[in-house]
C-alpha positions in Angstrom: 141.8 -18.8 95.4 141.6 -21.2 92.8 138.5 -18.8 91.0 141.0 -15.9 91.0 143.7 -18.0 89.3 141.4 -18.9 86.4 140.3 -14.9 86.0 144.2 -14.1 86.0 144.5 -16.4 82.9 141.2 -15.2 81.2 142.4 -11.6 81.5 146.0 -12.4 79.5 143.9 -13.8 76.7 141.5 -11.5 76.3 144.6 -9.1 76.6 146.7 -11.1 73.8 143.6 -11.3 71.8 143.3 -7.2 71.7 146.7 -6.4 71.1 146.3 -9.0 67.9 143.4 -7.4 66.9 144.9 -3.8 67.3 147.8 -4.6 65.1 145.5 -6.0 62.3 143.5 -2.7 62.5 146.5 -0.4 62.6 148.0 -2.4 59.8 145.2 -2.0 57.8 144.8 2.1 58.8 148.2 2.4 57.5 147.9 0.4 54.1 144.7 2.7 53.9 146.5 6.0 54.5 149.3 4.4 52.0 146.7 4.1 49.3 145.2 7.8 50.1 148.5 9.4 49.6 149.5 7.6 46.5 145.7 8.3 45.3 146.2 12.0 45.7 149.7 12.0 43.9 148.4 10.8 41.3 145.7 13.4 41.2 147.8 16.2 41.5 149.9 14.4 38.5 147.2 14.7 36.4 146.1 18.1 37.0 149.7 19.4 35.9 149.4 17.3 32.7 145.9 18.5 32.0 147.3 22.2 32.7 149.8 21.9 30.4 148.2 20.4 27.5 145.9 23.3 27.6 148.7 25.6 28.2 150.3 24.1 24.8 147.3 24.5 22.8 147.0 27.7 24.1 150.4 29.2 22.4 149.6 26.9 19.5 146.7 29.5 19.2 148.9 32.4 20.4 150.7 31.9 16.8 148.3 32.9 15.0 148.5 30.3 12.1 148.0 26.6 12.5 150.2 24.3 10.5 149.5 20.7 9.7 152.2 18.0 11.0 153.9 16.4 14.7 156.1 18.1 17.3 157.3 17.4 20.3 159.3 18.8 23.1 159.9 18.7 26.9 158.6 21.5 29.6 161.9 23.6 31.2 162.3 23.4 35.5 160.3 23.1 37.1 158.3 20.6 35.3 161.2 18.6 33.5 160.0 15.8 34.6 157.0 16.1 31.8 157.2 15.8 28.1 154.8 16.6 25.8 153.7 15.8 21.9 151.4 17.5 19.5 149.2 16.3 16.3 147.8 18.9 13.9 145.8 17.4 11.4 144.1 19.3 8.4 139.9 18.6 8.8 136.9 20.0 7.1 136.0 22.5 5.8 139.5 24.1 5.0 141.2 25.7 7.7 139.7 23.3 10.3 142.0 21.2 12.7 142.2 18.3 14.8 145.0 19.0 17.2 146.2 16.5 20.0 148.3 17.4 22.6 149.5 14.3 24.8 151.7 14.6 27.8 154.1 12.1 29.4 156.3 10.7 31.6 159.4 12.5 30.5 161.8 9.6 31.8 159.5 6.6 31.0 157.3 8.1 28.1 154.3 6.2 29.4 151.1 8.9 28.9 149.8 10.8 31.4 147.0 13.1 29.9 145.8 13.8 25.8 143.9 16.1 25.7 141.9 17.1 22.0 140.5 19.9 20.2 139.9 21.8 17.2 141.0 24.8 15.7 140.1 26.8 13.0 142.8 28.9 11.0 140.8 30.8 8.0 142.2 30.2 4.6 144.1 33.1 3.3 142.1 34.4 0.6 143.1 37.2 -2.8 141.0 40.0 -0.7 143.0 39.2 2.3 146.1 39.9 0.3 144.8 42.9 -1.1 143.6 44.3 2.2 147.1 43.4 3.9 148.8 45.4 0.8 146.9 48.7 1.2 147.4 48.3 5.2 151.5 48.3 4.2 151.3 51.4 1.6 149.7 53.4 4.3 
């Protein structure tokens, strides 16, 4: 009797023992599952800001004519929550650009994505005028 008395009170250990070590597992499967969520958030954050950036350079090109200075601005719904800011700067030779596109946080303004490029806008030239004159006589 006395042998079964001592297995009884092994059993509840060993029992106490894996319920501890269950919790500590499942509490660090959560935190895990916590950090892949947030992870892939963040991802899909920066995707949208990289999309737009290129989407911004891409009506900066859909102009037709670069100019040289800053502008900024902030997307309409359903991406209000962005902002975004763009740097044209003159390069060389003429008619070469550095342009920056950066996109933030609209509510914060920390950065989320800058993306850069360059972009060429030929010089207008005298034979370009001419050319443009005829084309409006006819």
């Amino acid at each position: 009797m006395k042998k079964y008395a001592q297995s009884w009170g092994f059993s509840l250990v060993e029992l106490l023992c894996a319920v501890l070590i269950l919790g500590v597992g499942l509490v660090g499967l959560v935190e895990g599952m916590n950090t892949a969520l947030r992870s892939s958030k963040e991802a899909q954050r920066q995707s949208t800001a990289a999309e737009l950036a290129r989407g911004q350079i891409e009506l900066l090109r859909a102009e037709n004519w670069v100019t040289e200075g800053e502008d900024e601005g902030t997307f309409a719904e359903p991406m209000e929550a962005f902002a975004w800011k763009q740097s044209v700067v003159e390069s060389t030779p003429e008619g070469l650009f550095d342009v920056t596109v950066t996109i933030t946080d609209a509510a914060s303004g920390t950065e989320i994505f800058a993306l850069k490029t360059m972009l060429f806008d030929p010089p207008v030239t005298d034979e370009d005028q001419k050319t443009k004159k005829r084309r409006e006589r006819l």
